[in-house]
C-alpha positions as CSV (number, residue, x, y, z in Angstrom):
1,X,-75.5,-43.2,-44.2
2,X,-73.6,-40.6,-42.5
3,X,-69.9,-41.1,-43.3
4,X,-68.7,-39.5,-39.9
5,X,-70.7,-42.1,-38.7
6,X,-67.8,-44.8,-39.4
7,X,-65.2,-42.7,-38.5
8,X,-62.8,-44.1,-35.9
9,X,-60.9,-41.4,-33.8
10,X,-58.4,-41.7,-30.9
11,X,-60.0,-40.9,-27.6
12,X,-58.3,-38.4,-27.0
13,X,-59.1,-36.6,-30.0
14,X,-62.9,-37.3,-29.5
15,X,-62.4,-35.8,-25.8
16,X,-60.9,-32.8,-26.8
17,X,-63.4,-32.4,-29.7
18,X,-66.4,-33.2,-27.0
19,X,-64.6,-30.7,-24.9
20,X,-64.8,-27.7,-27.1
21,X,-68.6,-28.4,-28.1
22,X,-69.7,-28.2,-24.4
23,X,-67.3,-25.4,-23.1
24,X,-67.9,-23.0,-26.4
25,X,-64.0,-22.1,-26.2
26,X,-61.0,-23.2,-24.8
27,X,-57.8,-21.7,-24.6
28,X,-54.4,-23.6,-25.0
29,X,-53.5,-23.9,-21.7
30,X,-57.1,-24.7,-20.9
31,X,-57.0,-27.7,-23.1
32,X,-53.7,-28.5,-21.7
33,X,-55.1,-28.5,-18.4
34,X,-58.1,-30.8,-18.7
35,X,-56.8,-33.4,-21.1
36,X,-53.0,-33.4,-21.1
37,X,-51.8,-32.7,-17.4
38,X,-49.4,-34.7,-17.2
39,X,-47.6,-34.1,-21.0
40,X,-45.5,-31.0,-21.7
41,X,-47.5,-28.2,-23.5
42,X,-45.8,-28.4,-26.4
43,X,-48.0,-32.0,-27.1
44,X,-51.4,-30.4,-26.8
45,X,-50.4,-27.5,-29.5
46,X,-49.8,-30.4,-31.8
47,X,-53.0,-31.7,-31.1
48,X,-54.6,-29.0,-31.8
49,X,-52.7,-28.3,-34.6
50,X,-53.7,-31.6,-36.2
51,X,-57.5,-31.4,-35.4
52,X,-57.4,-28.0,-37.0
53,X,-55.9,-29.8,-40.1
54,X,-58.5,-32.1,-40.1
55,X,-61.0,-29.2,-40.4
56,X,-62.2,-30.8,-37.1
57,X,-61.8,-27.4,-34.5
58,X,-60.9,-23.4,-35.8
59,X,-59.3,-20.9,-33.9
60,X,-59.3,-17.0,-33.6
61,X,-56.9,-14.9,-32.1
62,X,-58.2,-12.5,-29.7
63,X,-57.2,-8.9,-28.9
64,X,-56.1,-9.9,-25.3
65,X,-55.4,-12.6,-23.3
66,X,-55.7,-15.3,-23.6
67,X,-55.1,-14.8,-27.4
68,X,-55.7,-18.1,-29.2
69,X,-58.9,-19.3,-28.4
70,X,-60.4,-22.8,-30.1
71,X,-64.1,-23.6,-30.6
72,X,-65.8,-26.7,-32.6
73,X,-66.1,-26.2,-36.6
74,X,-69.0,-27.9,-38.5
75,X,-66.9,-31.2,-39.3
76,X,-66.4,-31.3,-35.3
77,X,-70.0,-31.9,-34.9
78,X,-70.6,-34.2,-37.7
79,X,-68.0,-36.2,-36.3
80,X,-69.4,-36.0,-32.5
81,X,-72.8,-37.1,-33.9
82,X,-71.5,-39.6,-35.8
83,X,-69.6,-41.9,-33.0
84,X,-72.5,-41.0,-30.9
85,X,-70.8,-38.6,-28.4
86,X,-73.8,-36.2,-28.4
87,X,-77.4,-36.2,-28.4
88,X,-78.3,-32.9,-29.9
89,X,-76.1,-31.8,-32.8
90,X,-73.6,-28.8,-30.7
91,X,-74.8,-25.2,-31.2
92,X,-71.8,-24.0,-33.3
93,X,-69.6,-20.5,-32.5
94,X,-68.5,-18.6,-35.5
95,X,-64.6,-16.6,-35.1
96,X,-66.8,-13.5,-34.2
97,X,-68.3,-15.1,-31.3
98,X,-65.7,-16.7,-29.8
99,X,-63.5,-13.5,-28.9
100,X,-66.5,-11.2,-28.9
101,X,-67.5,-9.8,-25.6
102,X,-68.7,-13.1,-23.7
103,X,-65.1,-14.2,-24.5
104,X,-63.9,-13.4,-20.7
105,X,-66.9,-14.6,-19.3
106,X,-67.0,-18.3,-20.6
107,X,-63.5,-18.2,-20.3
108,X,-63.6,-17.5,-16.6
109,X,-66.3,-19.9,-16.5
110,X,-63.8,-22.9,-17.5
111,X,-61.7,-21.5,-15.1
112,X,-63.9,-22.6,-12.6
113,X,-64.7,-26.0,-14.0
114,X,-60.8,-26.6,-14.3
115,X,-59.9,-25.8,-10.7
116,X,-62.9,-28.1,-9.5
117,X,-61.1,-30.9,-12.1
118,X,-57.5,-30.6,-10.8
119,X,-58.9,-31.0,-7.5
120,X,-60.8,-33.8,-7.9
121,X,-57.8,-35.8,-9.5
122,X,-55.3,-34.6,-6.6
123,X,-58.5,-36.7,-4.1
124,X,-59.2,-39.6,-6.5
125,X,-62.4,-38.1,-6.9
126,X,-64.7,-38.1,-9.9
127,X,-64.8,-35.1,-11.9
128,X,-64.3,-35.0,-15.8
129,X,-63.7,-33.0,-18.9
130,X,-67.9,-32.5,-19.3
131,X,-68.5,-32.1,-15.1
132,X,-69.8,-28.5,-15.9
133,X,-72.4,-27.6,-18.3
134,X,-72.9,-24.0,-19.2
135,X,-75.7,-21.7,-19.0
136,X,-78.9,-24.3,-17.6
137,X,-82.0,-23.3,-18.2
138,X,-84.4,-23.2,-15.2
139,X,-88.1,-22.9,-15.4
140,X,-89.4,-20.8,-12.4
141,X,-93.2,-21.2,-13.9
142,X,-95.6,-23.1,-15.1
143,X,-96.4,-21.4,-18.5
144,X,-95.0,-21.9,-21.9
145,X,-92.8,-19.4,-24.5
146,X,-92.8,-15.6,-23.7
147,X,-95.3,-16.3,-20.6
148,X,-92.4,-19.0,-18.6
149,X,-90.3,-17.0,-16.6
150,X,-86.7,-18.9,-17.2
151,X,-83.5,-18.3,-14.5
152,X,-80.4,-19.3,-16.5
153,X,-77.4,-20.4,-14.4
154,X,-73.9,-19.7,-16.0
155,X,-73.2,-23.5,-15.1
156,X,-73.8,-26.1,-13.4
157,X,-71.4,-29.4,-12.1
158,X,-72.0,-32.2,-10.8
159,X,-69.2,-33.3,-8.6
160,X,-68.4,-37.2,-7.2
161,X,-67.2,-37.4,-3.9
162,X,-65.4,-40.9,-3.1
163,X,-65.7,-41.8,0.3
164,X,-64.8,-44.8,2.3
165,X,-68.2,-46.3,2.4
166,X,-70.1,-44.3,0.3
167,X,-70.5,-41.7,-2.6
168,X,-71.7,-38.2,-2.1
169,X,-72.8,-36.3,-5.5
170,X,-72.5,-33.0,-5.0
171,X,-74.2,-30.7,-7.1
172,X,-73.6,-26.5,-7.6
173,X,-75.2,-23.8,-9.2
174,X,-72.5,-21.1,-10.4
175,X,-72.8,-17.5,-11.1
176,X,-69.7,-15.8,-12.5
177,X,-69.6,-12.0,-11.7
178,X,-66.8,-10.2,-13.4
179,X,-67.8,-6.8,-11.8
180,X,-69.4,-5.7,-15.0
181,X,-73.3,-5.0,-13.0
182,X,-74.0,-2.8,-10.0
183,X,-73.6,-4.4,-7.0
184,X,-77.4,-4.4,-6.6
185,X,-78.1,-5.8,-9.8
186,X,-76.2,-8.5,-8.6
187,X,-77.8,-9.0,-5.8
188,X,-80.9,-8.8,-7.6
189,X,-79.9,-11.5,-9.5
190,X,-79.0,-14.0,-7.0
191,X,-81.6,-13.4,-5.0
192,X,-83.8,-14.6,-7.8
193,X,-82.9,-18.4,-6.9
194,X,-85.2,-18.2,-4.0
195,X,-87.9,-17.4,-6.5
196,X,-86.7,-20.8,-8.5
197,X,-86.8,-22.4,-5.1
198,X,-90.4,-21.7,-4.3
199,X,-91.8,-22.0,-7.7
200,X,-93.6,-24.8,-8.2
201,X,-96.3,-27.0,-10.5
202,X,-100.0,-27.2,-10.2
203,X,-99.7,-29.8,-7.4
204,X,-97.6,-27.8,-5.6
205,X,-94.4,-29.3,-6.9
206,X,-91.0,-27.8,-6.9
207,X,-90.0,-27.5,-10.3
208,X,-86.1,-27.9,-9.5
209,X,-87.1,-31.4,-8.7
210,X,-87.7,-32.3,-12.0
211,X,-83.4,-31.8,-12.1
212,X,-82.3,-32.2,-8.5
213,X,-83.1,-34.6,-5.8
214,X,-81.8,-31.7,-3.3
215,X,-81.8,-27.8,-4.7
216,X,-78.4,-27.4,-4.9
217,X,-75.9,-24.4,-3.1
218,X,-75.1,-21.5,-5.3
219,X,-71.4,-20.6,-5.8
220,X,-70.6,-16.7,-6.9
221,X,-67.6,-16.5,-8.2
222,X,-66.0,-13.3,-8.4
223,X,-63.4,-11.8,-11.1
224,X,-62.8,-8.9,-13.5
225,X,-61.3,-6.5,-10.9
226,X,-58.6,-5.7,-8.4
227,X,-58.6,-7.9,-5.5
228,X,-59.5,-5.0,-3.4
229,X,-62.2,-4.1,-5.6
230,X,-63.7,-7.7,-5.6
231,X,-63.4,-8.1,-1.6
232,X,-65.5,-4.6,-1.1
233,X,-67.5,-6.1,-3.6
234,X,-68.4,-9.3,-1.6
235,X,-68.9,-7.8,1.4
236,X,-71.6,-5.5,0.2
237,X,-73.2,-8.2,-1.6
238,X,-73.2,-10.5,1.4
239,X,-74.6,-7.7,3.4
240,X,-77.4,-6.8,1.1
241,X,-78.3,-10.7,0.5
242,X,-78.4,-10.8,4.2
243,X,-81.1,-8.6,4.4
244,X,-82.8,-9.8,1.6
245,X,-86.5,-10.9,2.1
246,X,-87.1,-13.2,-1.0
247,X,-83.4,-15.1,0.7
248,X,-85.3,-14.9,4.3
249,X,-87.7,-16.8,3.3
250,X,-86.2,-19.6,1.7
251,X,-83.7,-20.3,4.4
252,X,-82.7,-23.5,2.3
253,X,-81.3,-21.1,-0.4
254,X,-77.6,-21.5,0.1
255,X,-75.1,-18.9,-1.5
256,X,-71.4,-18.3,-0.8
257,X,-69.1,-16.2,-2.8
258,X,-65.1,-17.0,-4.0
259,X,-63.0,-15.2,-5.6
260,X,-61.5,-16.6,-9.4
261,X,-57.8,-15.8,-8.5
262,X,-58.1,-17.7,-4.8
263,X,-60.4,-20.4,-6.4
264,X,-57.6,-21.4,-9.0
265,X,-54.6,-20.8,-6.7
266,X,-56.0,-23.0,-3.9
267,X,-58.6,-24.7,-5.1
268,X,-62.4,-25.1,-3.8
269,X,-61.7,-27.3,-0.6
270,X,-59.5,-24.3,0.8
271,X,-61.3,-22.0,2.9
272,X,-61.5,-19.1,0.2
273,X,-65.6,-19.1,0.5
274,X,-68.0,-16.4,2.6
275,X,-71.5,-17.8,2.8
276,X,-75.0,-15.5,3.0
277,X,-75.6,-15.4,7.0
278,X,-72.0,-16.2,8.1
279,X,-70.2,-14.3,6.2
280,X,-67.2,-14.2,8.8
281,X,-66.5,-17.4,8.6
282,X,-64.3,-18.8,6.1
283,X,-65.2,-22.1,4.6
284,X,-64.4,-24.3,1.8
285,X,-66.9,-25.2,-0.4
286,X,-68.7,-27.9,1.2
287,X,-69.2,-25.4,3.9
288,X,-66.7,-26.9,6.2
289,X,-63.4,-25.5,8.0
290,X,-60.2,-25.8,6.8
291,X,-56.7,-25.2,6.6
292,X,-56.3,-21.5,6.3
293,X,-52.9,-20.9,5.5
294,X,-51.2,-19.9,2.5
295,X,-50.1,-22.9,-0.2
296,X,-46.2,-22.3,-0.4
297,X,-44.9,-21.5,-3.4
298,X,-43.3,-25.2,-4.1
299,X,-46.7,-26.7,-3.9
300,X,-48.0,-23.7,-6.4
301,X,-45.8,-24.6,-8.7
302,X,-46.7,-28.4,-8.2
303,X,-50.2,-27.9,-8.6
């Protein structure tokens, strides 16, 4: 018998350790953010501290910010298989490949996840610590190995919307763009979702329906650049997507671009979005109109 397996850990320790094995790294303030709002920062560095004692999480200390990052060690996931948190044993990071050169991007990705969180709690919606999965493999054929075209999503979340008489489960597929391909390789690359759209089985199908009961709206995030920069940025790819005759014929293909800096100062139900085929209109992420002004700088600092 395993002897993780009759280990008992505080939950949240196991939620933290859960944490890092499905986010790949987490900075302090990250941490902070999704499990210990509401403590002062000084209390998650502890616990950090003391899992890294344990031998449970490691960190590294990158070259730029955000320097410390943590990621899951080996005893982590014994001990997440052990009390049954996981299915699959956690794909491990080594020190190397936690501040390497996807550093930024999964840490922008989180960025996302956490704005989409603090909302969520602000609403009484639901929307927890593992609401976003990274990098979700999509089949767009019906072959096997070298011969199945694959479309990988940076994440995907899965968000609960509480209403009066009912719940609405929204689902998003994200893309984070941190200005690092051409503008027309990025293009390319979104435009690719209509070809996930349309494939489909040997009875005609849609593949995605083997994951979603509706294909879900794509969300572009942008980041890595001046704001000025990123807003030229946008508008050229929302032009070119426009035009774009894979998109034009798969009108149900939804995509809307944010940028990261508006997304975490005002969260995804302000109107910080541009949509494919509106792309005057500012919306929030549900597509709907909002309140357009500015958050005050009392209710940043609440936030």
């Amino acid at each position: 018998m395993n002897e993780t397996a009759s280990v008992v850990m505080p939950e949240a320790t196991i939620e933290v350790i859960a944490s890092l094995a499905e986010h790949r790294a987490l900075s302090t303030a990250q941490v902070h953010a999704i499990h210990l709002p509401g403590r002062g920062l000084r209390r998650t560095q502890q616990l950090l501290a003391d899992l890294e004692r344990a031998a449970s999480i490691c960190h590294v200390e990158a070259r730029s910010a955000p320097r410390r990052l943590w990621f899951l060690s080996e005893r982590g996931a014994d001990l997440l298989v052990g009390a049954g948190e996981v299915k699959e044993r956690p794909k491990l990071l080594g020190p190397r490949e936690a501040a390497g050169p996807l550093r930024a991007h999964t840490f922008a990705v989180n960025e996302v996840g956490i704005s989409f969180l603090e909302a969520a709690r602000e609403r009484g919606d639901e929307f927890g610590p593992l609401s976003w999965r990274h990098e979700i493999a999509h089949p767009m054929s019906r072959g096997r190995g070298r011969s199945c075209r694959t479309l990988f999503a940076d994440a995907v979340l899965t968000y609960l919307r509480l209403e009066e008489k009912h719940i609405a489960i929204e689902q998003r597929l994200v893309e984070l763009d941190r200005a690092t391909l051409s503008v027309d390789r990025l293009v390319s690359e979104l435009a690719r979702y209509a070809q996930l759209f349309r494939a489909a089985d040997k009875k005609g199908e849609p593949l995605w329906r083997s994951r979603y009961a509706v294909f879900p709206r794509i969300i572009c995030v942008l980041a890595g650049a001046s704001r000025k920069a990123l807003v030229r940025r946008r508008e050229v790819a929302l032009l070119l997507l426009g035009s774009d005759p894979y998109l034009s014929n798969a009108p149900a293909v939804e995509i809307s671009f944010c940028l990261l800096d508006e997304l975490k100062r005002r969260g995804p139900f302000a109107p910080i979005f541009h949509a494919v085929g509106d792309s005057e209109r500012k919306v929030d992420w549900l597509g709907e109109d909002g309140d357009d002004a500015e958050p005050t700088r009392s209710e940043e600092v609440a936030r």
